[in-house]
N, C-alpha and C positions, 0 to 999 in steps of 0.2 A: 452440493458444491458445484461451481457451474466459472468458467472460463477458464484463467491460467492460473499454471502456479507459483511460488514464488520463485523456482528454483530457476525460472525462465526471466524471470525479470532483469532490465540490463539499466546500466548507468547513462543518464541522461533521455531516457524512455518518460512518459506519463502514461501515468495509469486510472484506472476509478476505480475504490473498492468500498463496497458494500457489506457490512456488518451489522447484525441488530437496529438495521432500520437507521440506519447512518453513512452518510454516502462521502468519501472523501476522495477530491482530484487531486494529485500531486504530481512531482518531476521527482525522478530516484536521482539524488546529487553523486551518493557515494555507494558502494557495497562494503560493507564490514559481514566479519566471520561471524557465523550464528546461528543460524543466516539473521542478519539484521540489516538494517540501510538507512540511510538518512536520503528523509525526503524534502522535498518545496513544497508546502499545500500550493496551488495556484492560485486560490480565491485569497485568503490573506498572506501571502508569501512567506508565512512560517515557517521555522525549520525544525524538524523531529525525529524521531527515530519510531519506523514504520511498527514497530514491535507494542509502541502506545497504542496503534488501531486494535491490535489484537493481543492487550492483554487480559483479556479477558475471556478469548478463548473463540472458538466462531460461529457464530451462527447459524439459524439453518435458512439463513437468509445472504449469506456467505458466497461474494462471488468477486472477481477480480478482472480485470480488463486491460487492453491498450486501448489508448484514444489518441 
């Protein structure tokens, strides 16, 4: 596992994270208890809850970022 973690991620930051070979850009809109959060993808302006990238659990391709 390789960058930050979530516990550092802050509201209105972008991030990129990487899972199983799947790379998502998003904007954190909100923090909710959970830890959970609702994001922006950037590329189709989606909105979700960051807990959909990783329900599945992580990777060992598993890394997170600020951009």
């Amino acid at each position: 596992m390789a960058g930050i973690s979530f516990h550092t991620v802050r509201a209105g930051k972008r991030y990129r994270l990487t899972n199983y070979g799947e790379v998502a850009e998003f904007e954190v809109l909100e923090i909710n208890p959970g830890p959970d959060f609702v994001v922006k993808d950037l590329n189709t302006l989606e909105t979700y809850q960051v807990s959909d990238l990783i329900r599945y659990g992580k990777g060992p391709d598993y890394a997170l970022w600020e951009i």
